[in-house]
N, C-alpha and C positions, 0 to 999 in steps of 0.2 A: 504494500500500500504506500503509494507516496504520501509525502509530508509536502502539506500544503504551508504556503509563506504571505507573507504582509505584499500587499500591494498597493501603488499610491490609488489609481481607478477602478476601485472594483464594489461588489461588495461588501456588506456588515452586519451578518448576522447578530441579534442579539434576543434574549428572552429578557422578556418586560413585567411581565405577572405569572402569578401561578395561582389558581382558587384549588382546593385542596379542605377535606376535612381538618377543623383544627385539633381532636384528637380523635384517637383509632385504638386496640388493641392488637398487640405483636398476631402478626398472620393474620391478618382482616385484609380482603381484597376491598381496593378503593381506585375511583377515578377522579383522576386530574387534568384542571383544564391550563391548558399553557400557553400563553400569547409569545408568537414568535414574529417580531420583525426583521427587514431589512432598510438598515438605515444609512446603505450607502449610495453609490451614485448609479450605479449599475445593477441590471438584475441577477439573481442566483445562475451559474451555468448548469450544476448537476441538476438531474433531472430530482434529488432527492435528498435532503438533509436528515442524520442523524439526529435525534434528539433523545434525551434519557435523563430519568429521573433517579434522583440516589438520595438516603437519606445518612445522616452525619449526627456525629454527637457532640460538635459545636457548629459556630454560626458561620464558618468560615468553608468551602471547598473546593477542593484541586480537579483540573480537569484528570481525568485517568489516563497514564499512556495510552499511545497506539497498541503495543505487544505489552499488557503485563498483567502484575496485581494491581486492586483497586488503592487508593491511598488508605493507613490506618484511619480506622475510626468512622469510614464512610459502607456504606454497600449502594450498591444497584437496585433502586426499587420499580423502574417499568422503561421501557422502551418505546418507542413509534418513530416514523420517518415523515418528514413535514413537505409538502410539494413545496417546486419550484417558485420564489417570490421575484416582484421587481422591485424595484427601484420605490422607497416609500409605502412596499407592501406590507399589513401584518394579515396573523393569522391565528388562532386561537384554537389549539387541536387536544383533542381527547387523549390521554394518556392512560391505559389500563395498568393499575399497581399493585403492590404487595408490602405488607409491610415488614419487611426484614434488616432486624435489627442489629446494625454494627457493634462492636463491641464496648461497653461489655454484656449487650445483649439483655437487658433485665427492662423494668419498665422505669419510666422516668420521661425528660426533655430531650427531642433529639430535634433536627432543622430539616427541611426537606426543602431541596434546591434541584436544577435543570440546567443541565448543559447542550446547547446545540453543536451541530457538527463536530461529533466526537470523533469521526471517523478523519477528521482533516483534512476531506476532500476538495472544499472549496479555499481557493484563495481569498484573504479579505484584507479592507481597509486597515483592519486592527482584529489581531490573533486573541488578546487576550481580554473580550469582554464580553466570553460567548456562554459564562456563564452568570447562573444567579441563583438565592437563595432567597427564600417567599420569609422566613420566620418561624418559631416552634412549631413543633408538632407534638403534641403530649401522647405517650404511650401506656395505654394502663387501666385498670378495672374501677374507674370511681367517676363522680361527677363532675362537673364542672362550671359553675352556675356565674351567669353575668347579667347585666342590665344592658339594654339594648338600646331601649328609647325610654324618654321620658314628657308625658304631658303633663304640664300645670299652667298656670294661669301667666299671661305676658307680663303685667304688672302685680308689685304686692306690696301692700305699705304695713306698718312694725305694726304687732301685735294680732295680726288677721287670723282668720281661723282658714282654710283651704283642703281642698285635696287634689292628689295629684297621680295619675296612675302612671307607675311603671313595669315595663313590660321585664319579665325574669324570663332567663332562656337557660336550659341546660344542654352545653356543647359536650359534654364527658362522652362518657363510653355507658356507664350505668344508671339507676334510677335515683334520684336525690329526694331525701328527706326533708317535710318543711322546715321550712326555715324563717328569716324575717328581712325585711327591708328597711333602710333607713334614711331619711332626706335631711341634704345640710346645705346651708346657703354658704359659700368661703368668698373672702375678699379676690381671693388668686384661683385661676382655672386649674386646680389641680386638688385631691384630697388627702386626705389620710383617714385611715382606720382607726378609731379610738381603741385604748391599749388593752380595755378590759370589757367592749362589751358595749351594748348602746346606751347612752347616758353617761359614758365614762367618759374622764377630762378630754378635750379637746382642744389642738392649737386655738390661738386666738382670731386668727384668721378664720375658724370654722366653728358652727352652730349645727346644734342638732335641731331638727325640725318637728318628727314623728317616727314614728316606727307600724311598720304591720306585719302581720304574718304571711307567709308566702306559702301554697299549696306544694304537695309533691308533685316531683314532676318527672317524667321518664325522660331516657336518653335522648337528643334532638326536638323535645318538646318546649315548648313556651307560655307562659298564660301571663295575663296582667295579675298587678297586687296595688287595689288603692291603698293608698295611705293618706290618713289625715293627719294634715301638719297644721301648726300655730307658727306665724315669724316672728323668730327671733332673732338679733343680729348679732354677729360677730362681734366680737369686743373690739375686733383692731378697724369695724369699720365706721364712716363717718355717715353723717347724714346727708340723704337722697341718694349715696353709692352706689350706682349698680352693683350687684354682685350675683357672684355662678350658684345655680343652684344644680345640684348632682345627690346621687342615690348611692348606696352601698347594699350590695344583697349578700346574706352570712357573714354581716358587722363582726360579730363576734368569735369570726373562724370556729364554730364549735362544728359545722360540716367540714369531713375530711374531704376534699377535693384533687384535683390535679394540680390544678395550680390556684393561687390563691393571690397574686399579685394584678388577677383582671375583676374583682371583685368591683372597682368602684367606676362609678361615669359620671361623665358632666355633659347637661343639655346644654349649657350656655348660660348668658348674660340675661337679667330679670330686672325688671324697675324696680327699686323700694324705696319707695316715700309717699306722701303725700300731695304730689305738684299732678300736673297731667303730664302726658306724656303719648306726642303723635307720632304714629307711624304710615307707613305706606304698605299696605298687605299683596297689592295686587294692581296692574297695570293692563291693559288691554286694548289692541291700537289693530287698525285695518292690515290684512296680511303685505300690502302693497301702498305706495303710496304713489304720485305722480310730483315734480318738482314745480314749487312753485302753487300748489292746488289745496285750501284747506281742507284739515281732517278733524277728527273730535274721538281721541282717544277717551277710556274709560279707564278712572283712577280708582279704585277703593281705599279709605282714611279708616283707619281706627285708633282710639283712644284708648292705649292698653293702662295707664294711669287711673287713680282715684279721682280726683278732680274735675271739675267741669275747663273747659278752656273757653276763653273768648274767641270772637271771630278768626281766621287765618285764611291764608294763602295756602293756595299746591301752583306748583312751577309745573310743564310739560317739556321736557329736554328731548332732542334727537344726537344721537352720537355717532363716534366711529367707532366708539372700543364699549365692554359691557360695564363701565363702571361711569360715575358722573363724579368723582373724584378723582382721574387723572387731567393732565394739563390741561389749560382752556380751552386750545385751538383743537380740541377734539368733539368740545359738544355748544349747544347753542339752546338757548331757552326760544320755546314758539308758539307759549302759550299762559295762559295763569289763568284759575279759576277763584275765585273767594266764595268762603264758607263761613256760615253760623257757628256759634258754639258747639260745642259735642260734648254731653255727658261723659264721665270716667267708664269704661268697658262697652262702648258702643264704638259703632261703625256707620257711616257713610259713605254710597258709590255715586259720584258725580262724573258727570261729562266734563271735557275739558277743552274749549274753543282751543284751536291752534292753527297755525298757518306753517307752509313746509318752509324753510332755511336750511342752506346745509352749514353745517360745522367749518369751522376754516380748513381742519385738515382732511376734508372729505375727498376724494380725488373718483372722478366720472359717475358711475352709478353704480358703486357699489352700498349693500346691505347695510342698515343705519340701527340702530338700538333707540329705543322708543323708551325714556325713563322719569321719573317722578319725583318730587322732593315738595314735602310738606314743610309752612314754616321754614320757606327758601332764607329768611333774613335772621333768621331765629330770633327774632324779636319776640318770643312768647320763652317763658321758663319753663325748662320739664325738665323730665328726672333721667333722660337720656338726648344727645343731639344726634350722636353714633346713629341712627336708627331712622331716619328721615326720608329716607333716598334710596327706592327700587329701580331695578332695570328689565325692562321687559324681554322678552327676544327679536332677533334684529326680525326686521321688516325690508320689500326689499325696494328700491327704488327706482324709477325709470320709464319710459314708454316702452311697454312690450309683454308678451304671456312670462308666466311662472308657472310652468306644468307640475304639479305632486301627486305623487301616489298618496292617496287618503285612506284605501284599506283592501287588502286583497285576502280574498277567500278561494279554497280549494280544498282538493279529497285530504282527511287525515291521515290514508295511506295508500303506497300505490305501487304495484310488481314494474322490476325491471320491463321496459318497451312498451305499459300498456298506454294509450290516449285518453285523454284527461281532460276537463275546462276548467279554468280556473275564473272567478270574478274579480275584477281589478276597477276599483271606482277612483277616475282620474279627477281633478280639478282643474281648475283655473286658477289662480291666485293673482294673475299679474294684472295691471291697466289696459291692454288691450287683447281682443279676440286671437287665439292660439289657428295655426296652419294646421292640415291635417299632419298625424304624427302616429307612432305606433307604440306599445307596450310590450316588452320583450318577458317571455318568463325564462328563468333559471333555479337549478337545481343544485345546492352547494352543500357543501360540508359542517358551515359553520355559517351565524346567521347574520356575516355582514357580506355585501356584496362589494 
């Protein structure tokens, strides 16, 4: 077998993801999905890439010779060969596995990683970035319980009574015993465990909230767990702070699990105080627009604060990029609506007169971002400003059709050669009437085209 070498124009294979169970038991068959691109300037010449999964008892591994043993500490856990890519292609291919475990073989933490072209048959830009490794993989007979998602309220001001459901999942290998959940507000997006249990001291940075009890739950199973909580704030934090509110499920480690360091999650940033506090939940603007021609996007305002506010403004921006905080010459105001007060926890969806402008940095007729900013001048007090300003998705601009697939249906299975119809409902989207045109079907491996 020749050894393949570095080239300056070629390609560059690399693996980018791997989805994979997060934990398995020794000798469990399992499938792995593995995104392989090519990120060079040319496309693949063999008709067929090597690709191979192996699993490792650290985080780190070696591609394996061409002729020999595997490197200490790693083994071989599945193989496939990836087709021919070009230039900017990826691919995303099934990998059938096993779990066999390097040494020293027993159950524990080991890493599960993917090497393409192991075989060295393609020449590439760059030899050595053909591998990668996704992160643990727990091997072993116990559960593994974590929070996934968390709902509660956008705003919360000191002393309130709430609840708030979070979702507990068990990733293990076996059935978990109930348990309990726990909500804390911290000034910093990170937590910690109390040392002895719920209720027990906490940094000053974090607050206990409530606690509930969480059902049993079998392996790969999920259910939600409310919990009623009362806010209380953090000793290190100030008034109107926002701060993270995050959940802990088996606070008190008394479940033996896999691991125990994925127990805690943060949903994010929450109002608390007493002021209001506007946001923007949602934007909605014609799929096309024409230059030069007004439009009347739909804004929706909500008041995730306590408070009533007075009157305000919403701004209507068109951009070049998805954000209305990069430079100016990216976006342009084209519109403003004014609004009455809003009670604290309510919502508002108002139209927004606007007239089309392009951004200074716009160049011909490319796709624009359609975005919103409540209280453009912040001339009103709340208890967040961070949180004013959505971006819709781009829209696209110009004289002429915009053809989309909007939804195709066909048989759920079908024998090698037989004939088929498929239903495919096309649109319009653009400013003007589309020419005749055709809908092709295709049959692939993996579901991007």
């Amino acid at each position: 077998m020749s050894q393949a070498h570095s080239v300056l124009n070629g390609p560059d294979l690399v693996v980018t993801r791997i989805q994979a169970p997060p934990s398995l038991q020794s000798g469990n068959a399992f499938t792995a999905k593995v995104t392989v691109c090519n990120t060079g300037s040319v496309a693949t010449t063999s008709a067929a890439q090597s690709l191979r999964l192996y699993l490792s008892n650290n985080a780190t591994q070696q591609l394996p010779p061409s002729n020999g043993p595997l490197p200490f500490g790693q083994t071989e856990a599945g193989r496939t060969n990836v087709a021919r890519l070009v230039s900017g292609e990826c691919i995303t291919q099934d990998v059938n596995a096993n779990v066999t475990l390097p040494y020293p073989g027993t159950a524990g933490t080991y890493f599960l990683g993917a090497f393409i072209d192991v075989a060295r048959e393609e020449a590439e830009q760059d030899e050595n970035n053909n591998g990668f490794v996704s992160g643990r993989m727990d091997v072993g007979s116990r559960p593994d319980l974590v929070v996934t998602r968390l709902d509660a309220p956008a705003g919360l001001k000191p002393g309130q009574s709430f609840t708030a459901t979070a979702t507990v999942c068990n990733q293990g290998t076996t059935s978990a015993s109930a348990s309990s959940v726990e909500l804390y507000l911290s000034t910093r997006d990170t937590l910690v465990l109390p040392s002895s249990g719920p209720g027990a001291r906490l940094p000053l940075q974090q607050s206990s909230l409530g606690t509930a009890p969480t059902s049993p739950l079998g392996a790969g199973h999920c259910a939600p767990a409310k919990v009623s909580g009362q806010v209380v704030l953090p000793q290190a934090a100030v008034t109107n702070q926002p701060l993270y509110l995050g959940a802990a499920v088996n606070p008190s480690l008394t479940t033996l699990e896999l691991r125990q360091d994925n127990n805690l999650f943060v949903s994010g940033l929450v109002s608390v105080g007493h002021e209001a506090d506007l946001t923007v939940s949602s934007v909605t603007a014609p799929s096309s627009l024409r230059p030069g021609e007004p439009f009347t996007p739909s804004v929706k305002v909500c008041n995730v604060g306590p408070s009533v506010t007075y009157s305000f403004d919403v701004a209507v921006f068109l951009s070049t990029v998805p954000s209305l905080t990069a430079p100016s010459a990216t976006r342009i105001q084209v519109g403003t609506q004014s609004l009455p007060s809003l009670e604290g926890g309510r919502c508002v969806t108002t139209p927004v007169p606007a007239n089309f402008q392009l951004p200074e940095a716009a160049t011909g007729d490319q796709p624009l971002y359609v975005g919103a900013v409540v209280d453009p001048t912040q001339g009103m007090l709340e208890l967040r400003e961070d949180n004013n300003a959505l971006v819709g998705g781009p829209v696209g601009v110009g004289q002429g059709p915009d053809l989309e697939l909007a939804s195709l249906q066909g048989p759920a299975s079908l024998e090698a050669g037989q004939a088929f119809t498929a239903q495919a409902k096309v649109c319009n989207v653009g400013t003007q009437p589309s020419p005749p045109s055709q809908v092709r079907l295709f049959l692939a491996t993996n579901p991007t085209l």
